[in-house]
C-alpha positions as CSV (number, residue, x, y, z in Angstrom):
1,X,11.2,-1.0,-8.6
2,X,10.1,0.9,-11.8
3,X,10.3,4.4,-12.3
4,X,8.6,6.5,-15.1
5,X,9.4,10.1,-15.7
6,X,6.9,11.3,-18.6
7,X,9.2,14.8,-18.5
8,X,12.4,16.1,-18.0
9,X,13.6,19.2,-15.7
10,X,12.4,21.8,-13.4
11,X,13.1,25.2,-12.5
12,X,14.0,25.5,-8.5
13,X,11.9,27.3,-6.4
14,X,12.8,27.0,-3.0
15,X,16.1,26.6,-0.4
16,X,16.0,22.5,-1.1
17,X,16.4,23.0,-4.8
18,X,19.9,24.6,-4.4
19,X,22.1,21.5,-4.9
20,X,18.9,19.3,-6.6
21,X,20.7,16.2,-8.4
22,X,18.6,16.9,-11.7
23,X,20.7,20.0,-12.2
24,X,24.2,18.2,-11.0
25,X,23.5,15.3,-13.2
26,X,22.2,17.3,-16.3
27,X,25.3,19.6,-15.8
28,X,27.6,16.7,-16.6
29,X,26.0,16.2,-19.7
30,X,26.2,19.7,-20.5
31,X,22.0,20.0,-20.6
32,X,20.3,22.6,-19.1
33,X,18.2,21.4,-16.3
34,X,16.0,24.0,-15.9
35,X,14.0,23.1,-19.3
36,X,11.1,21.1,-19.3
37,X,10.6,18.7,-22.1
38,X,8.8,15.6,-22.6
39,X,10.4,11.8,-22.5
40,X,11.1,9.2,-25.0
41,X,9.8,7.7,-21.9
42,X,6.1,9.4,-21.5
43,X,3.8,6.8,-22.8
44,X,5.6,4.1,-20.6
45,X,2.7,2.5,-18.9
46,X,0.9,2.3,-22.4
47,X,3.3,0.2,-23.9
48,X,2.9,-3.4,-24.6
49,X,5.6,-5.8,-26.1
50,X,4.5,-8.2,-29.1
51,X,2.8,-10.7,-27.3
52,X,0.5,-7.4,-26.6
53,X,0.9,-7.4,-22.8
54,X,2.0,-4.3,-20.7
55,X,6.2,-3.9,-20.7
56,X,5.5,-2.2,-17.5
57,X,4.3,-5.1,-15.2
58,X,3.3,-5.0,-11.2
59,X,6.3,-5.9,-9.1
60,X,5.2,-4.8,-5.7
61,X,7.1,-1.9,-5.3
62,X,5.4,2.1,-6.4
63,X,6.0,3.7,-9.3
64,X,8.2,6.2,-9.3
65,X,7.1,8.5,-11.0
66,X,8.4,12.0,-12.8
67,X,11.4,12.1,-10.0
68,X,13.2,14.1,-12.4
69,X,10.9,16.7,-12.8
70,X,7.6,18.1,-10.3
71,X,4.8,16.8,-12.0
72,X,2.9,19.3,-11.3
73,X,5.6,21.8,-12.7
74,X,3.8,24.7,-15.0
75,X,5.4,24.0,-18.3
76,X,3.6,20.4,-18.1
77,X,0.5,21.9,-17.9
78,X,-0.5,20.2,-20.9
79,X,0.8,16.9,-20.8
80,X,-0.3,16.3,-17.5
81,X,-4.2,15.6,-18.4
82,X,-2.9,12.8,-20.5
83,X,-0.4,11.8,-17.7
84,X,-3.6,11.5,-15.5
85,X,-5.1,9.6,-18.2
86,X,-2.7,6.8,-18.6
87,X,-2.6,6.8,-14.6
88,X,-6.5,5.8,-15.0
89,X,-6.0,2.9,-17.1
90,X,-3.2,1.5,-14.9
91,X,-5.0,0.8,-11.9
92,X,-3.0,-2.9,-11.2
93,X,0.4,0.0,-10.7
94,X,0.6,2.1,-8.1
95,X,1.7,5.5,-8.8
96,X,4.0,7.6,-6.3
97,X,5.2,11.3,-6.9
98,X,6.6,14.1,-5.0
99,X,6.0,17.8,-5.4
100,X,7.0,21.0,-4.0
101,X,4.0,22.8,-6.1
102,X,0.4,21.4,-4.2
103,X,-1.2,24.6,-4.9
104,X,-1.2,23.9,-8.4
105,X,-3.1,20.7,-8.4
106,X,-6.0,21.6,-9.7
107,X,-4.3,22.5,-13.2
108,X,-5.3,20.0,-15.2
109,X,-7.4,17.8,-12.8
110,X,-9.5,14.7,-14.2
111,X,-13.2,15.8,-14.4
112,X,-13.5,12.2,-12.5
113,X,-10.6,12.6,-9.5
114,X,-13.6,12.9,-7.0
115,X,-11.9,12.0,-4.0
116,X,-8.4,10.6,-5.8
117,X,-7.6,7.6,-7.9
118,X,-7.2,4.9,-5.2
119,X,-3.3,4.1,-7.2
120,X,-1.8,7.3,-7.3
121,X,0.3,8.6,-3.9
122,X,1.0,12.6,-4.1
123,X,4.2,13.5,-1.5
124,X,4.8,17.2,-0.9
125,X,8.4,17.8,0.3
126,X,9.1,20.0,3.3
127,X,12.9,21.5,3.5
128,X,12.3,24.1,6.4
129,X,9.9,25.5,8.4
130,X,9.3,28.3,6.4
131,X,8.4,26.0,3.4
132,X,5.9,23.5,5.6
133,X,4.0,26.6,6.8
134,X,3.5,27.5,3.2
135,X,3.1,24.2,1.4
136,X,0.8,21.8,4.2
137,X,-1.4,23.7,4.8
138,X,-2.2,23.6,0.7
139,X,-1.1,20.3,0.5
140,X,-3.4,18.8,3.7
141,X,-6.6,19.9,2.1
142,X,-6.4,18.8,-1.1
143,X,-8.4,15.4,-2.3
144,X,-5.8,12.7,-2.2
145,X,-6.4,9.1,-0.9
146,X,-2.6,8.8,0.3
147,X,-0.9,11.6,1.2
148,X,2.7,11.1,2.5
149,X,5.1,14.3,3.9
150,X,8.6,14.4,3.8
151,X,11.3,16.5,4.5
152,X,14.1,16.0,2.2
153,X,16.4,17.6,2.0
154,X,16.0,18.4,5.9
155,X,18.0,21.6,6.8
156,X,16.9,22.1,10.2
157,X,14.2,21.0,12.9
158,X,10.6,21.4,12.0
159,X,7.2,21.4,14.3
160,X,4.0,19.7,12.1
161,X,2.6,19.3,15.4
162,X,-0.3,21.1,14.1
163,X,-0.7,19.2,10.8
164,X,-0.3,15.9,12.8
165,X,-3.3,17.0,15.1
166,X,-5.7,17.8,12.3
167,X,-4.8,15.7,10.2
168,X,-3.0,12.5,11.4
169,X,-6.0,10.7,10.1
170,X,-5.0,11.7,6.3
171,X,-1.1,11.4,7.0
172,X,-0.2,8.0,5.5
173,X,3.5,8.6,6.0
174,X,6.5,11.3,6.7
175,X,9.6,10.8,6.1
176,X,13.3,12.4,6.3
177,X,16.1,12.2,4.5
178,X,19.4,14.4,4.1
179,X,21.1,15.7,1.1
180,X,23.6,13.5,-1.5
181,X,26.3,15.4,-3.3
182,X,29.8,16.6,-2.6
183,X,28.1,20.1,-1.7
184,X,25.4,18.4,0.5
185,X,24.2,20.3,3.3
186,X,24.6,18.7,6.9
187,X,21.6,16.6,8.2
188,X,21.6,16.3,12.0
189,X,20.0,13.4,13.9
190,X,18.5,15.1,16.4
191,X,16.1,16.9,13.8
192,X,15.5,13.5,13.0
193,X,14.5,12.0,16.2
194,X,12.5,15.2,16.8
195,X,10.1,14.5,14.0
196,X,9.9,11.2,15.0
197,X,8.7,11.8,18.1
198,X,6.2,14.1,16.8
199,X,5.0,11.1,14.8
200,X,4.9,8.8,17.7
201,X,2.5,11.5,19.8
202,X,-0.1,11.5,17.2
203,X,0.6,7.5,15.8
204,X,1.5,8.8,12.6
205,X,3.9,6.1,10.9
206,X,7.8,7.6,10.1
207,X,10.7,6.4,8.4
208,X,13.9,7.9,8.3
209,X,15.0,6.9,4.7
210,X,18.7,8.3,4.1
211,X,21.2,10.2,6.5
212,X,22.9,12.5,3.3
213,X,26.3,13.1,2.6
214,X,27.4,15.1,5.8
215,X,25.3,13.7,8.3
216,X,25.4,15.0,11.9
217,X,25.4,12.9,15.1
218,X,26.1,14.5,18.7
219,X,29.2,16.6,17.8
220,X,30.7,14.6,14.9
221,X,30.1,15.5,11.7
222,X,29.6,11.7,9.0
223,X,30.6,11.6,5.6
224,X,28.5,9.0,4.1
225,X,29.1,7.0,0.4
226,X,25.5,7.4,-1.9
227,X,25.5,3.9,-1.7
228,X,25.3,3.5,2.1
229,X,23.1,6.3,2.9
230,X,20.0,4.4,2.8
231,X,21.5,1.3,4.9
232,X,23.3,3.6,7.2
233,X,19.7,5.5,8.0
234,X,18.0,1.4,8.2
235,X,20.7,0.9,10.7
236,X,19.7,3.7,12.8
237,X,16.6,1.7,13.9
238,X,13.9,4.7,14.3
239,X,11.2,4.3,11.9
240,X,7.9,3.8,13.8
241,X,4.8,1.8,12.6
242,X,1.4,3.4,14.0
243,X,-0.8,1.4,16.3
244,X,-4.2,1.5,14.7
């Protein structure tokens, strides 16, 4: 698994930003999270070592990319055309972000998007209700060859019914997860097996990808190690692979 983030911080902007892990892990440094900088990192997928070969080689796995940051955050406005541009002339990696910001991806667009580079994956992230009602209905029409949703972290139940009936076509993936840190939210299961049956009615594939620190099942409450969160969520045995 690679990860590449060409810039550093972001200022939050909605409920699932309170406890983000940039801001708890910048804080122990003593950085201030909310300023966006670029990387020592930015030019990653550019580099080559001296046998002039790419340093960032195809392993499989996505990308990750600018998970430390939204990519399409305003104060990268103008990296982000170069961004794009070294994106274009990786096309053996696939790229994979997340955003809460869809309705700013036209800032800085590629004249040559068209339709979406078939190797980059755009995610928008879905806390609440409130926040899918604003951001999919941006997010569902833009032009993006793989669109993924999730809802992380996931703070209560939440209907995309309605997105899943237009557009389960288009829906590549959604996804929950609940929130890490000692201040972490609870995540209850039942939101979880809600949304999966959602994605079962309209043969959407989910995957339920981490439980969170307090994690909620029937009337007991979980407190689950970072480092089992992701195998405790595996165990759970819920994700669902659509019948095409």
């Amino acid at each position: 698994m690679a990860t590449w983030n060409p810039w550093h911080g972001c200022t939050k902007t909605s409920a699932g930003c309170a406890h983000c892990y940039v801001y708890r892990r910048d804080a122990e440094f003593g950085r201030d999270a909310s300023i966006v900088h670029k990387t020592a990192s930015f030019d990653l997928p550019l580099r080559k070592n001296r046998q002039r070969e790419y340093k960032l080689q195809p392993d499989g796995d996505y990308v990750y990319t600018c998970f430390t940051s939204d990519f399409f955050h305003p104060d990268a406005d103008s990296w982000r055309p170069e961004a794009w541009a070294m994106m274009k002339a990786r096309p053996d990696l696939e790229f994979y972000f997340v955003t809460k910001r869809p309705e700013r991806f036209s800032v800085g667009l590629p004249a040559d998007w068209g339709n979406g580079y078939e190797n980059v994956h755009i995610v928008c992230t879905c806390e609440n209700q409130s926040m899918t009602r604003k951001r999919l209905p941006v997010f569902l029409q833009l032009p993006i060859r793989h669109k993924e949703i999730i809802h992380e972290p996931m703070l209560e139940t939440i209907d995309i019914r309605p997105f899943l009936m237009q557009y389960h076509d288009e829906i590549e993936l959604v996804s929950c997860g609940g929130e890490s840190g000692d201040n972490a939210r609870v995540c209850d299961f039942g939101w979880i097996l809600d949304t999966m049956t959602q994605c079962i009615e309209y043969n959407v594939a989910f995957h339920f990808h981490q439980t969170g620190y307090n994690f909620r099942r029937g009337d007991r409450i979980y407190h689950i190690s970072r480092k089992d969160q992701h195998t405790q969520a595996a165990k759970a045995g819920v994700d669902f692979a659509p019948h095409k």
